[in-house]
N, C-alpha and C positions, 0 to 999 in steps of 0.2 A: 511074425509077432515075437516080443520078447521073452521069453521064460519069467515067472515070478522073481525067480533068485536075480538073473541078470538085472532086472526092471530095478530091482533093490538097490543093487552094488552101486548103479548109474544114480539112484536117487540118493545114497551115501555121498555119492562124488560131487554131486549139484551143489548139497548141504554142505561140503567141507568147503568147496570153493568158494560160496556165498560168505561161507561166516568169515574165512580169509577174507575175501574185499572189502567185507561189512566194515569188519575190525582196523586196516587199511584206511579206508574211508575217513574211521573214525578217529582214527590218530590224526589225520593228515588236519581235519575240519578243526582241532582246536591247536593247532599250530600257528601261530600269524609269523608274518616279517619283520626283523629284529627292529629295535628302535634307529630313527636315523641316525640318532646320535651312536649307539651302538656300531653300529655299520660302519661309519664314518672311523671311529677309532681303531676295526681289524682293517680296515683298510687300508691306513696307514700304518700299521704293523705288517704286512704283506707287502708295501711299497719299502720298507723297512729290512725286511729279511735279506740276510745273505744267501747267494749263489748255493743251489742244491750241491751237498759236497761229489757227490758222482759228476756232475758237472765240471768243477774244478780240477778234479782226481785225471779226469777224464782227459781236458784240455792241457792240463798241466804237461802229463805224460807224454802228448802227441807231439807237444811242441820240443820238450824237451831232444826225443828223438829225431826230428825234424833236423835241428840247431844240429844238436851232436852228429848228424851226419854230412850238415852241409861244413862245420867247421872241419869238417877229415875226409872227403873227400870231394874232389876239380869235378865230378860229373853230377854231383848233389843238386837240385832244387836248391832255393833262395828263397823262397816264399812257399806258405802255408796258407790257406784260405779255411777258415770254418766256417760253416753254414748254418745255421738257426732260422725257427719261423720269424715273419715278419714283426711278430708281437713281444720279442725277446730281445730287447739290449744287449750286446756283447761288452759293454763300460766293463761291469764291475766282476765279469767271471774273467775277460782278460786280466783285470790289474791283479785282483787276488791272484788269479793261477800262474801269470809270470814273476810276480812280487819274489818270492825264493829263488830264481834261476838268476837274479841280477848278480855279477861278479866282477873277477878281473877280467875273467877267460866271456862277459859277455854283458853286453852294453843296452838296456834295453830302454827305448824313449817312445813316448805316446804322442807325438806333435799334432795330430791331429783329436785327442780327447773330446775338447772343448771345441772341434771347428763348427763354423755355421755356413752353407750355404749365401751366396752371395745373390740380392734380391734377380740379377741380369744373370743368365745362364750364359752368357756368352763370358763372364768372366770367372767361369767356377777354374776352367784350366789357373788364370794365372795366379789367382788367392790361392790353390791348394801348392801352386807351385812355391808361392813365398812363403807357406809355412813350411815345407820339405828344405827348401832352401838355408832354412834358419838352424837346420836340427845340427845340432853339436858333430863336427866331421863326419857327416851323414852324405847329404848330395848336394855336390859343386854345379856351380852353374854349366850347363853341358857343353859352351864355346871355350871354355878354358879350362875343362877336364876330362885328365885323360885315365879309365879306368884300370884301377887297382889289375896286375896282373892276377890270373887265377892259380898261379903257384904257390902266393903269397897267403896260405892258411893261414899262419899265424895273427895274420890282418885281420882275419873274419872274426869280430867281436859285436858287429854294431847291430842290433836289431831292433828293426822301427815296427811299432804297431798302430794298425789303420783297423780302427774297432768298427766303424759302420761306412764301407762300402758306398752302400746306397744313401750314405749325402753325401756323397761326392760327387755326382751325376743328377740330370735331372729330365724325364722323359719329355721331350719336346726336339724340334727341328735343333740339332746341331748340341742338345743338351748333354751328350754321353764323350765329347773330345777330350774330357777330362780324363774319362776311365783310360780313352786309346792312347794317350799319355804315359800314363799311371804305368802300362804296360810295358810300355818300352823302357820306362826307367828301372824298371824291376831286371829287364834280361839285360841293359847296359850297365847297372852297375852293382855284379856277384859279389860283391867286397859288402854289401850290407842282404841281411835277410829283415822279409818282410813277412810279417802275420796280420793277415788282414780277416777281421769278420766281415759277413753279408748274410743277407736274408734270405732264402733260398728261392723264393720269388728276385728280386733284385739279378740273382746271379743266374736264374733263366732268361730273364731280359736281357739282360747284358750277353748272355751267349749268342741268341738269335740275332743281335745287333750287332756285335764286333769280335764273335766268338771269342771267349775271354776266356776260356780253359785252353785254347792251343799258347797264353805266355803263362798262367795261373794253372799249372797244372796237378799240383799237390791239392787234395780239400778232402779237409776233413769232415764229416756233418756231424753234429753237438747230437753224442746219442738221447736216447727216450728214455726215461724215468719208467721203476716200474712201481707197481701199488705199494709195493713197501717203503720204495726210497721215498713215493711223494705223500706216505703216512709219516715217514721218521723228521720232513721236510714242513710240514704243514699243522699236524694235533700238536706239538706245542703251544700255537696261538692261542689257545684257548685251553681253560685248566681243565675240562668236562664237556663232552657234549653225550645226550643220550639219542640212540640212532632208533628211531621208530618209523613210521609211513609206510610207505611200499616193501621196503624190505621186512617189515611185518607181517603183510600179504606172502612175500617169496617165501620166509621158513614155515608158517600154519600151511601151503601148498604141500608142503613134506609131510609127509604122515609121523617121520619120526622127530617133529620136530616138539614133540608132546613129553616125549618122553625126554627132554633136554633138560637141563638147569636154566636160571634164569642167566648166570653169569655163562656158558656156552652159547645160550641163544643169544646176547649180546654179543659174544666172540663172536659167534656166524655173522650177525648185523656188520659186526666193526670189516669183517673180511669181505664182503659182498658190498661194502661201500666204496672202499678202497680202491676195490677190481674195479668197478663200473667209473669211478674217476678218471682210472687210467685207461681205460678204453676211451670212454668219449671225447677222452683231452690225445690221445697217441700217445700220453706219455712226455707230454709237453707241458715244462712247468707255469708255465703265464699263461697258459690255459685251461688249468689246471686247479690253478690258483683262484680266479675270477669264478670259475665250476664251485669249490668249494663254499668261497665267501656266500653266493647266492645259493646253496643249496643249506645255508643256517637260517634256522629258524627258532620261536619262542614258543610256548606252549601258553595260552591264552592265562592258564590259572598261575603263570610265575609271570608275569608280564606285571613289575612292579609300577608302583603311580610315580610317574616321569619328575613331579617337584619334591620330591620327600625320601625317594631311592636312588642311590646310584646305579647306573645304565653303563658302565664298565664291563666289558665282556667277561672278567674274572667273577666280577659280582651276581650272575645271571645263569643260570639253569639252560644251557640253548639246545638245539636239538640239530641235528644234524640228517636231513630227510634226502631221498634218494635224486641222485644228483641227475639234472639234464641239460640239453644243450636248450638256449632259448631261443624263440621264433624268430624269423627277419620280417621285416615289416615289406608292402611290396614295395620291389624296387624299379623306377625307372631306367631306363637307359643310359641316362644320364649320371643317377646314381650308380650304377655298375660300373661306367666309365669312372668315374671318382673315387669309386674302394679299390679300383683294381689299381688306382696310382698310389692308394696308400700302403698294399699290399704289396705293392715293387718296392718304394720309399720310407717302407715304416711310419713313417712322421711326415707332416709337410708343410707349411704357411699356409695360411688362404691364399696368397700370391702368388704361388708357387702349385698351386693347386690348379688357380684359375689361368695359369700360365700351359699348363700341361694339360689342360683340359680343352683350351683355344675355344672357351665360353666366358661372357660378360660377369663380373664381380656382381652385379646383383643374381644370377642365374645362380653361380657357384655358394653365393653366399645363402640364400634361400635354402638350396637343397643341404645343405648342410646343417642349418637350424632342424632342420625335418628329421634327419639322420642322428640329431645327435639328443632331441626329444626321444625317440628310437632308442637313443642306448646302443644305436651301432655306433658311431666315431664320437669320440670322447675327444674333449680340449686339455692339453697339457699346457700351460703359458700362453703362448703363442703359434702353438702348433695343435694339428689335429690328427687322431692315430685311430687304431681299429682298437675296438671293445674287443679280448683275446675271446670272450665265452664267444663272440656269432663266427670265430676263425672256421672250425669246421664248415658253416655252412657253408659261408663267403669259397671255400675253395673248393665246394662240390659245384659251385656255377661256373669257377673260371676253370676246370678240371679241361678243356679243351684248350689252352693255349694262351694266347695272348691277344689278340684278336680286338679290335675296335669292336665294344658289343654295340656301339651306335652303327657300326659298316664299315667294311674297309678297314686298313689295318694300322 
């Protein structure tokens, strides 16, 4: 039985913890979801944003080194590979971070930026081959060239950059001859360097199918953002947010958090928000990003009348509640077999889906509508990609491989 005093301290503890959740609770309940309109406009402020500059700093750096060693020395690598999640474009952190190294001493062409996938996989080899073919004294047709000797440093000026990998290739019978390609041109001709991005999913398929790190064997992977860089990266969007909810709950759990000012218990919020974005996202900015957007909210009493106020995120009081990863809806078979192509591919047509998936256009096209009412696969144009906030989940399923989850492989 417990002493009067212990019985106490315990019933102290009940009390403190209660009125913490209460209070929790009660913040969280007059919070709603920003207005669509709202929403819609940081969204496209977030599709807007430039390249996290650690990003850039980061790539810039690697590459530079890279270049500068294969230009000065006959045993250098020729190509650089960076790796990113599936849900991160490599476009626009390659053109910013190589934009300054262009010179006399170094030549740098994107021919592939703009490629597109060709609807027959059996001709992705020879389109990627005519747009290589075309690049400014880059690569000769291979029956009537013969390569650059490699004594010839002074030659090595030309660097081609192949920003996404994985549309180049496409998972199906006979869809990756592209990549086995790719590869031989890269070791037949050292008179040009190659940086190519891929998704880090893309470039474990591609190992298991034609080991592509025994010709690719430089890779760089695009480091992790930490809480600060993706705080210096992301609170400008917005001119104010106040951080209340659960992490209202975490500091009343401290005893000392009583004794705080109200501008330190805001610092503690702003820091314990930060941290847990960068946890849940790894420190990946597009998921990161998506975390944030949906962890804004309004507090019911500022939630101005949508005909007569402006719904401008600067004009709005929003609150910024503690961020989580959101649920997946269940998934069939089928559907797993479908994210795990978009998770190799990034992006993919319906065509291209239903191609790789070797199911009937009304099957693929159904499960898709379901998926994308879901909030998992989101439509860009004409293509269909992963929602980066379900990335965490999506790769604690496929955490075992590669694996047909319908059978078979």
């Amino acid at each position: 039985m417990n002493s009067p005093l212990i019985q106490s301290l315990i019933n102290r503890i009940q009390d403190r913890f209660s009125q913490a959740k209460q209070t929790a609770q009660n913040a969280e309940e007059v919070v709603q979801e920003l207005p669509e309109v709202t929403r819609t406009q940081l969204l496209q402020r977030l599709n807007q944003l430039p390249p996290p500059k650690p990003h850039l700093e980061a790539v810039k750096q690697r590459c530079v080194e890279a270049i500068a060693h294969w230009q000065s020395s006959l045993e250098a690598e020729n190509s650089l590979v960076i790796l990113t999640e599936p849900v991160l474009p490599l476009y626009d952190i390659l053109a910013d971070a190589l934009l300054p190294l262009e010179s006399e001493t170094c030549h740098i062409q994107q021919p592939l930026a703009s490629y597109r996938r060709p609807i027959d996989p059996e001709k992705i080899p020879s389109s990627l081959r005519a747009v290589l073919e075309s690049v400014e004294v880059a690569i000769p047709h291979a029956e009537t060239h013969t390569p650059a000797m490699p004594e010839e440093l002074e030659n090595r000026r030309q660097v081609i950059v192949i920003p996404a990998l994985e549309q180049c290739f496409l998972r199906c019978i006979g869809g990756w001859k592209s990549v086995e390609e790719l590869q031989k041109q890269v070791v037949q001709y050292p008179s040009c360097f190659w940086i190519i991005g891929c998704s880090s999913w893309s470039w474990a398929f591609l190992e298991r199918v034609c080991q592509i790190s025994a010709y690719l064997e430089q890779v760089f992977p695009l480091p992790k953002l930490a809480a600060e860089e993706l705080r210096d990266w992301l609170e400008p969007l917005v001119k104010e947010a106040i951080f209340i909810g659960d992490l209202i709950g975490d500091l009343q759990n401290d005893t000392s958090s009583q004794e705080l000012s109200a501008a330190e218990a805001e610092a503690g919020d702003r820091r314990s928000y930060w941290s847990a974005l960068a946890s849940l996202s790894e420190g990946r900015s597009a998921i990161a990003a998506q975390l944030w957007l949906h962890s804004l909210g309004i507090q019911a009493v500022n939630l101005p009348e949508e005909d007569t106020t402006s719904l401008a995120p600067e004009d709005l009081s929003l609150t910024l509640r503690k961020p989580v990863l959101p649920p997946l809806p269940p998934l069939s078979p089928t559907d797993r077999y479908l994210l795990q192509s978009l998770l190799i591919h990034s992006s993919l047509s319906e065509a291209h889906l239903t191609l790789s998936l070797g199911e009937s256009d009304t099957q693929v096209r159904s499960r898709l509508q379901i998926l994308q009412r879901a909030g998992v696969v989101l439509q860009k144009q004409d293509h269909m990609t992963l929602n980066p906030a379900h990335l965490p989940r999506l790769e604690a399923i496929y955490k075992v491989g590669f694996s047909d989850p319908r059978g078979g492989e």
